[in-house]
C-alpha positions as CSV (number, residue, x, y, z in Angstrom):
1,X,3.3,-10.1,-23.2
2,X,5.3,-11.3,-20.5
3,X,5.9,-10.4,-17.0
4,X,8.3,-10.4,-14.2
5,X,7.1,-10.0,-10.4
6,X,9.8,-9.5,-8.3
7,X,9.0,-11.4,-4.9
8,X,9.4,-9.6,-1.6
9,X,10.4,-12.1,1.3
10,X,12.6,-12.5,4.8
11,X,14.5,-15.5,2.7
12,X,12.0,-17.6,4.7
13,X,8.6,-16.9,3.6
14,X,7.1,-15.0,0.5
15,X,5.5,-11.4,1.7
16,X,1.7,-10.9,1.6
17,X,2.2,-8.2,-0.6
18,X,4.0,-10.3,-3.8
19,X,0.3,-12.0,-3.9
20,X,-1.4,-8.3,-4.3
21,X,1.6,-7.7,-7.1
22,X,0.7,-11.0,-9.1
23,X,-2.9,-9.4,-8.8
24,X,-2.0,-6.6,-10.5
25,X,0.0,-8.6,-13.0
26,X,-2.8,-10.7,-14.1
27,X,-5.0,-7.8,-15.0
28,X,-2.3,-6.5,-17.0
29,X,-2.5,-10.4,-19.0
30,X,0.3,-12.3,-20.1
31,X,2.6,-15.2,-18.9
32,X,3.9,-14.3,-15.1
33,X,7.1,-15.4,-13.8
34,X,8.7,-14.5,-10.0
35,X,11.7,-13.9,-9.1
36,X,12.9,-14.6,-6.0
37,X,16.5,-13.4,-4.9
38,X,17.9,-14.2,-1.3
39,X,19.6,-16.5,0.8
40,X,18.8,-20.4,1.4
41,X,15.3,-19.0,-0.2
42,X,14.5,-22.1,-1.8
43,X,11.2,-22.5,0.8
44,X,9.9,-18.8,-0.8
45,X,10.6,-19.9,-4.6
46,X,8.5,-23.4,-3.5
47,X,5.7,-21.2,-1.7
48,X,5.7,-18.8,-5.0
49,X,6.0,-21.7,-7.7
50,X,2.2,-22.8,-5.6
51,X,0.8,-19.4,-6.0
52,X,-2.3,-19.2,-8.7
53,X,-1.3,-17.8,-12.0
54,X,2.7,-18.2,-12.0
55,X,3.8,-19.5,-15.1
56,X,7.8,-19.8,-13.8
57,X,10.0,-18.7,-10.9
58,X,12.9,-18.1,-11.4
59,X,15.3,-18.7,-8.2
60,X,18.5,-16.4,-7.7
61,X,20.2,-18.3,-4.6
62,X,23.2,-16.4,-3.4
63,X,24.8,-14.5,-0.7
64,X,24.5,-11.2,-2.6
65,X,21.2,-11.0,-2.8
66,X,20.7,-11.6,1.4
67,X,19.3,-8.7,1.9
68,X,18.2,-7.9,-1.0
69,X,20.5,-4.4,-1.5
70,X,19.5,-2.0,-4.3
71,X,22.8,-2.2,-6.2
72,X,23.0,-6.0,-6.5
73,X,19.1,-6.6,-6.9
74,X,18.7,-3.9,-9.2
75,X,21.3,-5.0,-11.3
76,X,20.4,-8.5,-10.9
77,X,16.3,-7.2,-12.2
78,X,18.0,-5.3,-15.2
79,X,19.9,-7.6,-16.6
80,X,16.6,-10.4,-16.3
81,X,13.9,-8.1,-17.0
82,X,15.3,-7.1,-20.7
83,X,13.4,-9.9,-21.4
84,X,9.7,-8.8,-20.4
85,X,7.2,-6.3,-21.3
86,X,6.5,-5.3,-17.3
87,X,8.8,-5.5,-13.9
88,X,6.4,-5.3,-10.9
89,X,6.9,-5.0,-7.5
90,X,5.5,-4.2,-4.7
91,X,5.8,-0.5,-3.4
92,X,7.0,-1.1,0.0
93,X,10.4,0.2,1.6
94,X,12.1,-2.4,-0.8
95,X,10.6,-2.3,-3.9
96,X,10.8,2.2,-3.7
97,X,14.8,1.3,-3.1
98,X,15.8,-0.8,-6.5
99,X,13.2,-0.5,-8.9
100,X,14.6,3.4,-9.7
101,X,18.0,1.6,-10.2
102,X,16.3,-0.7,-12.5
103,X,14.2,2.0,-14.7
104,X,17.5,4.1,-14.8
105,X,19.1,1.4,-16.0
106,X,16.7,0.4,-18.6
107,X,16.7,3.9,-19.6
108,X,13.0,3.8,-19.3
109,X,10.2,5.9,-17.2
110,X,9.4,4.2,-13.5
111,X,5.3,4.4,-13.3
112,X,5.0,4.2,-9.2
113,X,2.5,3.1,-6.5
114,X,-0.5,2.1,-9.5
115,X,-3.5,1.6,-7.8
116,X,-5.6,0.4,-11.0
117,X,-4.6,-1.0,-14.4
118,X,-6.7,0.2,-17.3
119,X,-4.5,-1.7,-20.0
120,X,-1.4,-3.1,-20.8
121,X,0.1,0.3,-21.1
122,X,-2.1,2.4,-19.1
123,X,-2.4,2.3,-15.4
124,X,-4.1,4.7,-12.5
125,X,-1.7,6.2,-9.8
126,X,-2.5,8.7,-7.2
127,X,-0.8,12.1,-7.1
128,X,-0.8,15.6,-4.6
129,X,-1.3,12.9,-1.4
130,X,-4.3,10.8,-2.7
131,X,-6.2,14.1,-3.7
132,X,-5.9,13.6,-7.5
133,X,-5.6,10.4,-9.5
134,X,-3.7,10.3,-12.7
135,X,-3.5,8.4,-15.5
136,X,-0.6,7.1,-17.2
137,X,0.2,5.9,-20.5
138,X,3.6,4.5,-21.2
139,X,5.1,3.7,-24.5
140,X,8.6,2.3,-23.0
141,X,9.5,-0.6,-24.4
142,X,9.4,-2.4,-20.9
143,X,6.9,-1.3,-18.1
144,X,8.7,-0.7,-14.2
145,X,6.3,-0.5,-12.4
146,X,5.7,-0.3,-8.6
147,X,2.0,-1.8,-7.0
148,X,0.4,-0.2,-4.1
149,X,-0.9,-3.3,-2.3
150,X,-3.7,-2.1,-0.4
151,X,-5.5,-1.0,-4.0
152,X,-5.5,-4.9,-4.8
153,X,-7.4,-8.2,-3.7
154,X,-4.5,-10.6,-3.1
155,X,-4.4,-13.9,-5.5
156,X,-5.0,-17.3,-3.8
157,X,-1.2,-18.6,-2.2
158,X,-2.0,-22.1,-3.9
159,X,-3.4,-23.9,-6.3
160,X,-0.3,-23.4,-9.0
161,X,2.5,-25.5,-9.7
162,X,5.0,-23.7,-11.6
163,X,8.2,-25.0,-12.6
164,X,11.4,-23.6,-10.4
165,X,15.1,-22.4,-12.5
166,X,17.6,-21.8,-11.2
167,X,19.5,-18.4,-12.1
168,X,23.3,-18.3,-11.5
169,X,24.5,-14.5,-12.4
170,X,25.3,-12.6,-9.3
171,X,25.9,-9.1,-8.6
172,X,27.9,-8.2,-5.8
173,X,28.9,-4.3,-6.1
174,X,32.0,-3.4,-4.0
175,X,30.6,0.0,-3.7
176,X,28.0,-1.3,-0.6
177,X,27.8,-3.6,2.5
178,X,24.9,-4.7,4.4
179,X,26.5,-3.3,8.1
180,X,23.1,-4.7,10.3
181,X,19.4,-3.8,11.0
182,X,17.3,-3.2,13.4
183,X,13.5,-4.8,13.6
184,X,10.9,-4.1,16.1
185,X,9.5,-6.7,17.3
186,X,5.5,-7.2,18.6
187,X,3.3,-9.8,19.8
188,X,0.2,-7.7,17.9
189,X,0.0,-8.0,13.5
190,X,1.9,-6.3,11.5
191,X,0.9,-3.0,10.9
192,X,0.5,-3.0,7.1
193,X,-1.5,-5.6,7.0
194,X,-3.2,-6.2,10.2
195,X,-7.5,-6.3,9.4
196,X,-7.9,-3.4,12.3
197,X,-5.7,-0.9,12.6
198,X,-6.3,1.5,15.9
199,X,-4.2,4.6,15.7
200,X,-3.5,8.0,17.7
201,X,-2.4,11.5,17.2
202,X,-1.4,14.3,18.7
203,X,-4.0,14.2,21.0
204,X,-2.7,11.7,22.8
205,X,-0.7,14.2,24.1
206,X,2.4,12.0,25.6
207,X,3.8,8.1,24.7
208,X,2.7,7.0,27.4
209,X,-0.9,7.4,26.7
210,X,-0.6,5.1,23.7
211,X,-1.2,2.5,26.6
212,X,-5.0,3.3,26.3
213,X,-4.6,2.4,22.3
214,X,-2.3,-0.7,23.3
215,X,-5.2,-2.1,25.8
216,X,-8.1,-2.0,22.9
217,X,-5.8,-3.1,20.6
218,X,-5.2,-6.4,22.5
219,X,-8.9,-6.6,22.6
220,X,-9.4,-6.3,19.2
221,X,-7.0,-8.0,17.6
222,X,-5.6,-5.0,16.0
223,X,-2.2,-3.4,15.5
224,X,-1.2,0.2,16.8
225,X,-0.3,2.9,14.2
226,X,0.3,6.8,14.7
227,X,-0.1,10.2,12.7
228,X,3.1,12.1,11.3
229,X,2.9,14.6,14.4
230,X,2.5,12.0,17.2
231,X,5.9,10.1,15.8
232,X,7.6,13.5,15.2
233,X,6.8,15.0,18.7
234,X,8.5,11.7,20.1
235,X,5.4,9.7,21.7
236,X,6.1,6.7,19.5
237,X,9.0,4.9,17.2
238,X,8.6,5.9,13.0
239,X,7.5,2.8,12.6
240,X,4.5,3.0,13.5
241,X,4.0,6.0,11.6
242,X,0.7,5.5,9.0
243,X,0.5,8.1,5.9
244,X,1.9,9.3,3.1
245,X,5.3,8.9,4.8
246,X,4.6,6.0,6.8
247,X,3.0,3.0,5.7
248,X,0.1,2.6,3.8
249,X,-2.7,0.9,5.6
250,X,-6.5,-0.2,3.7
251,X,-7.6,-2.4,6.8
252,X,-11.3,-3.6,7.3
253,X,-11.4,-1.1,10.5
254,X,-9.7,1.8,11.2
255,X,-9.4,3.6,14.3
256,X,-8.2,7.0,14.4
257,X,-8.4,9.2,18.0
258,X,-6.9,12.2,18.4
259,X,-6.3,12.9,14.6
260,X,-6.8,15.9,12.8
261,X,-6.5,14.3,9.6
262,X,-3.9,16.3,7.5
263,X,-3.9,15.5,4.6
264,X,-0.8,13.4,4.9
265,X,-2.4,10.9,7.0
266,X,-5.7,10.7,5.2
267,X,-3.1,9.6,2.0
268,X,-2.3,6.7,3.7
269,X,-5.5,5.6,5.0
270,X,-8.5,6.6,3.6
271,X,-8.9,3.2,1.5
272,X,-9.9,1.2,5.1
273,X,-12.9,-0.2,4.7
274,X,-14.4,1.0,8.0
275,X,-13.5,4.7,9.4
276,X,-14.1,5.2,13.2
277,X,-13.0,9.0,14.8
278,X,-12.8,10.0,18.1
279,X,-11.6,13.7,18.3
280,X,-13.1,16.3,20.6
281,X,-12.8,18.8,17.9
282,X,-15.9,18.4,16.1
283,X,-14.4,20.6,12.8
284,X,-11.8,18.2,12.5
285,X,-10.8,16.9,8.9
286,X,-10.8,13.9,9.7
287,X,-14.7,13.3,10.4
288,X,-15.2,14.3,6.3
289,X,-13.6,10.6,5.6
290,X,-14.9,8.9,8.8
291,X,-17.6,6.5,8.8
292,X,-18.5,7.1,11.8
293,X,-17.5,9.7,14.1
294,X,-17.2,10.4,17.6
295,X,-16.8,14.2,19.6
296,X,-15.9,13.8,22.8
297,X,-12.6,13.7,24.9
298,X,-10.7,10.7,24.4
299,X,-9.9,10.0,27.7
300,X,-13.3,9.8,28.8
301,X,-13.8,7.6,25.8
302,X,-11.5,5.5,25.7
303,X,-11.9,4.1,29.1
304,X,-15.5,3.5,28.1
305,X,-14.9,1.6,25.0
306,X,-12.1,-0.7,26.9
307,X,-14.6,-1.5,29.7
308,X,-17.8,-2.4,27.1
309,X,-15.1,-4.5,25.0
């Protein structure tokens, strides 16, 4: 068997969550190769050809593949991955964009967001927001796959030394154009991957109260996430938005005040390691997944909790 992980990066360095991906690989068995498409990206196909386990990298340095855009990537990973037994990626924003294209245009079944591999061909997803897992035998020819991250132990970032080729086709549809973006910028870790995550609901009944989240996260280290109804009643940007339709989060603590728990959220956090809840509702959902668990009114609490850290 043979594999192709295709690499997530910022053209500068490779993405914590290709590492999970070539974890998920190597259970699977077989010789791994990455690919890394971009811009002046040579630095990521170095940092990858170092990574434990990668038998190749394969380097596809060209203008068209910048921002990595779902018709020339996808393409690009159809076209190269005829070759394999298994495409991985990671299922983040990017990988959920081309690896469709790629599936559709291998005329094969896309198995998303794994969370286990059983066997080469059978693999463990979850389904009905996290409440049922399935299983999920494929007998394509060629596996497309997409790796929840947060379900795998990353592999070590060095320690390899796999040889770097260079790839020259290119892709470049005329149908789409990268126009701009938009990033949010922070001082605190990024959300996805941050070790303690420190998040608030509706209950924190206006934006400007995230400030009492903002001031314990700074203390500990942590970045600041928010349920579905906080971001959709305005108090904070979508980005910070943790759930089934946010971003998936497994940290070592999480910190959820003034969250129900619907089971949305729960979805995309319920893997973390460490559950605290503060929520003055003492029925609340959320205090079936907690670890521990906290009734009281969150501005009362809060305060406390800032002043004893």
């Amino acid at each position: 068997m043979s594999i192709l992980v295709i690499a997530e990066h910022d053209n500068k360095t490779l993405n914590q969550a290709t590492l999970k991906t070539i974890a998920a690989a190597q259970q699977i068995g077989g010789d791994i190769d990455v690919l890394v498409a971009g811009l002046n990206a040579q630095s990521v196909a170095d940092n990858a050809a170092q990574v434990a386990g990668v038998h190749r990298v394969l380097l596809a340095d060209n203008a068209a593949y910048e921002h990595q855009l779902a018709e020339n990537l996808g393409d690009l990973v159809a076209k190269l991955g005829a070759d394999y037994s298994h495409i991985l990626a990671s299922a983040t924003t990017t990988g959920k964009n081309f690896m469709p294209r790629v599936a559709a245009l291998l005329d094969v079944a896309q198995i998303s967001d794994i969370i286990s591999v059983e066997s080469a061909d059978t693999f463990k997803r979850p389904i009905y927001a996290g409440n049922a897992i399935a299983t999920v035998q494929s007998s394509d020819s060629i596996k497309v796959i997409t790796v929840r991250g947060t379900a795998f132990d990353a592999v070590a970032g060095d320690g390899g030394s796999a040889s770097v080729e260079a790839i020259a086709d290119v892709f470049a549809s005329d149908k789409v154009e990268f126009v701009g973006e938009q990033l949010a910028q922070s001082e605190r870790p990024d959300l996805a991957s941050a070790p303690v995550v420190i998040s608030g609901g509706r209950g924190m009944q206006n934006g400007e109260n995230f400030k009492l989240l903002e001031s314990l996260a700074d203390k500990l280290g942590a970045a600041v996430g928010a349920s579905r109804a906080a971001v959709d009643a305005g108090f904070v940007p979508n980005d910070m938005q943790v759930g089934q339709t946010g971003k998936i989060v497994a940290p070592q603590l999480y910190i959820a005040v003034g969250i129900s728990g619907a089971i949305q959220h729960l979805a995309g956090m319920k893997d973390s390691k460490v559950i605290v809840a503060i929520n003055k509702d003492e029925e609340a959902p959320i205090f079936q997944v907690a670890d521990y668990g906290l009734v009281a009114d969150l501005f009362e609490a809060l305060p406390e909790l800032d002043k004893a850290l």
